[in-house]
C-alpha positions in Angstrom: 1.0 -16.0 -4.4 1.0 -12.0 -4.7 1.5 -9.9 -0.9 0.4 -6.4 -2.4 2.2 -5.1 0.3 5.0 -5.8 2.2 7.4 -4.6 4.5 10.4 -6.7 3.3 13.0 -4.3 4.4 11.8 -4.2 8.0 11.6 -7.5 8.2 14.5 -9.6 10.3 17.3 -11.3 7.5 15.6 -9.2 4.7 18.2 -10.1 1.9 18.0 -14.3 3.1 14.6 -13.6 3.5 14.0 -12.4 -0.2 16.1 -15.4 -1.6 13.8 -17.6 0.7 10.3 -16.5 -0.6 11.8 -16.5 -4.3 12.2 -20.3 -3.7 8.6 -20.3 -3.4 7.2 -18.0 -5.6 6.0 -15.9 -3.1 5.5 -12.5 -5.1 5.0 -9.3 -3.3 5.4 -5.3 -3.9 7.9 -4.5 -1.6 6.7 -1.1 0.5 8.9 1.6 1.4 7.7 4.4 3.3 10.5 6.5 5.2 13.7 7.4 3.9 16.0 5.3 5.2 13.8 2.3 4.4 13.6 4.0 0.2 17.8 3.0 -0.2 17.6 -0.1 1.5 14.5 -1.5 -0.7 16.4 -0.4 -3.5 19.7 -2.5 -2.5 17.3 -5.3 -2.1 16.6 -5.5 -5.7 13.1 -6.3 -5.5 11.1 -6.8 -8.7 8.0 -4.7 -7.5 8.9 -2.1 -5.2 6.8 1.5 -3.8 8.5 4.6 -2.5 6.6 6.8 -0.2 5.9 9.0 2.8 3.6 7.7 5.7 2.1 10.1 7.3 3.2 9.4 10.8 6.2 11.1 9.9 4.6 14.0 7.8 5.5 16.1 10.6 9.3 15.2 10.4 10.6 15.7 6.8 13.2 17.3 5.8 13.6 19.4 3.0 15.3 17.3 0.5 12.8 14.7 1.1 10.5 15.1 -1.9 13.4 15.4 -4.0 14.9 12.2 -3.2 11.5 10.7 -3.6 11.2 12.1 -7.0 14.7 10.4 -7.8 14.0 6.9 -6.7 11.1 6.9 -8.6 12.9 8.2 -11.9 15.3 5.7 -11.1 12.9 3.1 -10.7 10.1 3.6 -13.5 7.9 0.7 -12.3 7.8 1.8 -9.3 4.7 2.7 -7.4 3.8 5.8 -5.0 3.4 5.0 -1.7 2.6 3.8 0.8 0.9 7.3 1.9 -2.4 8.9 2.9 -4.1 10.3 5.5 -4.3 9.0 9.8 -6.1 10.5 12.4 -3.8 8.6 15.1 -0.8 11.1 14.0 -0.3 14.9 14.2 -1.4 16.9 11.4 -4.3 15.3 10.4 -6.9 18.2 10.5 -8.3 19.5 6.9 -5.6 20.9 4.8 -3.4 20.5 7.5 0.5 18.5 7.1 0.0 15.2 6.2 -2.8 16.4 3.3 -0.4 18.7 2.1 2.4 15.8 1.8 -0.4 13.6 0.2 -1.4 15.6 -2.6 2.7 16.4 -3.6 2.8 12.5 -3.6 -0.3 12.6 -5.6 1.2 15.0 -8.4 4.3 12.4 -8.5 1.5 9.7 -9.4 -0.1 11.7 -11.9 3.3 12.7 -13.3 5.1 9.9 -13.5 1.8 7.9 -14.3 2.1 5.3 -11.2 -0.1 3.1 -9.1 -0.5 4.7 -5.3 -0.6 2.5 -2.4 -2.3 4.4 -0.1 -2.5 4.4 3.8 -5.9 5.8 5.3 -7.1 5.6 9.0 -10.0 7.9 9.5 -11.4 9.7 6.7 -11.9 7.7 3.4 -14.5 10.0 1.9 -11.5 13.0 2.3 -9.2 10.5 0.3 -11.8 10.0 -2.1 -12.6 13.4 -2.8 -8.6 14.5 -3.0 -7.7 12.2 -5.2 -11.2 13.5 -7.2 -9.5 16.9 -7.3 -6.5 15.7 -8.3 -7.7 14.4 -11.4 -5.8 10.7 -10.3 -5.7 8.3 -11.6 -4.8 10.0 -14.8 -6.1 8.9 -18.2 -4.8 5.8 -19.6 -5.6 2.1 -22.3 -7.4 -0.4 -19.6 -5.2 -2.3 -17.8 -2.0 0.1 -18.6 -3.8 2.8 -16.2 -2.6 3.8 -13.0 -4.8 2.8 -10.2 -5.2 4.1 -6.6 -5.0 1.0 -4.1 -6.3 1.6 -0.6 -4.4 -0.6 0.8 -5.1 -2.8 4.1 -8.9 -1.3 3.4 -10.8 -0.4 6.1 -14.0 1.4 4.3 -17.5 0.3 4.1 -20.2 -0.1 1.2 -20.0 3.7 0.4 -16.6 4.1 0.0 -16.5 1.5 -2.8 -18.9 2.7 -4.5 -17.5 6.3 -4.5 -13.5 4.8 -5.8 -14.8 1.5 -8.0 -15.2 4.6 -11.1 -11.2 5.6 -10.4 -10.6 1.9 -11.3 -9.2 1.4 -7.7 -8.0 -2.0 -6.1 -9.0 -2.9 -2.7 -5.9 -4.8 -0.8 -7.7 -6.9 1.6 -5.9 -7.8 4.8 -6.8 -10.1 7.8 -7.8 -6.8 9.6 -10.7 -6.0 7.0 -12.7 -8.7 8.0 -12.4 -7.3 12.1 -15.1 -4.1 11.3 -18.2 -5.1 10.8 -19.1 -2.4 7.7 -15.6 -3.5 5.9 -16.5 -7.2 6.1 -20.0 -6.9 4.7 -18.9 -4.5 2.2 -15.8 -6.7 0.9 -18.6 -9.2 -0.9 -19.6 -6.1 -2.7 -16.4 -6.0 -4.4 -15.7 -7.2 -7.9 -13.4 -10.1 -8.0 -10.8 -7.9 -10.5 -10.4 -5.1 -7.8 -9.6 -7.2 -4.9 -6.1 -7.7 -3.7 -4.5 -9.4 -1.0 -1.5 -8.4 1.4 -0.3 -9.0 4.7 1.3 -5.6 5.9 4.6 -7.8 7.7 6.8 -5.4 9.2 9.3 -5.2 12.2 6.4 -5.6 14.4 5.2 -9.3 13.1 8.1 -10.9 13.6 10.6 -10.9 16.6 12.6 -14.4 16.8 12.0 -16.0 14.0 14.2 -18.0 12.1 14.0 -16.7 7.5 12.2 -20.2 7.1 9.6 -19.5 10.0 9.2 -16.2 8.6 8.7 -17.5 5.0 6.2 -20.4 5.7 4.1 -17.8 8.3 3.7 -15.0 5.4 2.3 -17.8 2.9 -0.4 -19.1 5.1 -1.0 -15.4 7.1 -1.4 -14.7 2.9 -3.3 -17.6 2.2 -5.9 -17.3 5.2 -6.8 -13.8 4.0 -7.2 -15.6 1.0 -9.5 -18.2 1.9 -11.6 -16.1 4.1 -12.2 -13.3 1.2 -13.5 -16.6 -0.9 -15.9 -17.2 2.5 -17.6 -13.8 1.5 -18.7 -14.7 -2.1 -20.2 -17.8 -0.7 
């Protein structure tokens, strides 16, 4: 099993954890979105790991921030960019305003260090589209050695897949795509290569849980989303 995208580091007994989901070949790309969360994922040691800015906290950077971003991704050359994006629920989300601004430099790290983005959107996936458009991302590459953009826990409808399928960008579908009536009719539409599957754990989807609970609720929370994605091609 692959979890495109997961909080591991925000998750209760992270490093038992990890040792827990190796045992069952649980794969995953371990998401790392504020600074703090960047060194810890890096301690972890996972094998597929993403440094990024969220932007609910576009607003509160300091100014070493991008800096140290750049060096955990030098560090780290598999790493992807991300998770990061656009969100209408946090400040600075008007045209050209903050979190754009910290989007695009993340952007250029993509393009210049020729990495996959995971990328966050609530609100405007046309604006996404037509940034990363303008940004000339994902850069050139040889088939599957190309950088993609991955709208992760995606959200969009029929339009917006139309408008990123020619960047060669992955869909990470989550139990929450199937909710919106537009994303869930639209999923089918899909090709079978773009589609991904994740299931966004952080420190909000488990509270008390023992590392086994945790373990055996990730593999079927990632095998539902699973089986209700094959519903859709039926």
């Amino acid at each position: 099993m692959l979890d495109f995208h997961l909080h591991l580091a925000r998750l209760p007994h992270a490093d038992e954890l990890k040792g827990a989901l190796e045992k069952r070949d649980y794969r995953y790309i371990s998401i790392a979105c504020e600074p703090w969360e960047w060194e810890k994922v890096a301690k972890l040691g996972c094998e597929a790991v993403a440094f990024g800015i969220h932007p609910m906290i576009a607003t509160e950077l300091s100014s070493e921030a991008f800096e140290t971003l750049e060096n955990f991704l030098t560090t780290n050359e598999s790493a992807s960019v991300g998770e990061c994006g656009l969100d209408k629920r946090y400040p600075g989300y008007e045209e050209g305003g903050i979190q754009e601004q910290v989007f695009l430099k993340q952007v250029a790290l993509a393009v210049k260090y020729r990495r996959d983005l995971q990328i966050h959107c609530v609100g405007d996936y046309g604006r996404i589209v037509k940034l990363l458009k303008q940004e000339n991302y994902p850069p050139k590459g040889d088939g599957e050695s190309s950088p993609k953009p991955i709208f992760h826990r995606f959200g969009g409808d029929a339009g917006i897949i139309r408008a990123a399928l020619p960047l060669d960008a992955l869909f990470s579908i989550h139990a929450d795509s199937f909710h919106k009536k537009s994303t869930a009719a639209a999923i089918a539409q899909i090709p079978k290569e773009n589609i991904r599957f994740e299931t966004d754990a952080d420190e909000t989807t488990f509270k008390t849980e023992t590392v086994e609970e945790i373990a055996e609720k990730l593999t079927s929370n990632l095998a539902a989303v699973q089986d209700a994605w094959r519903h859709t091609k039926a």
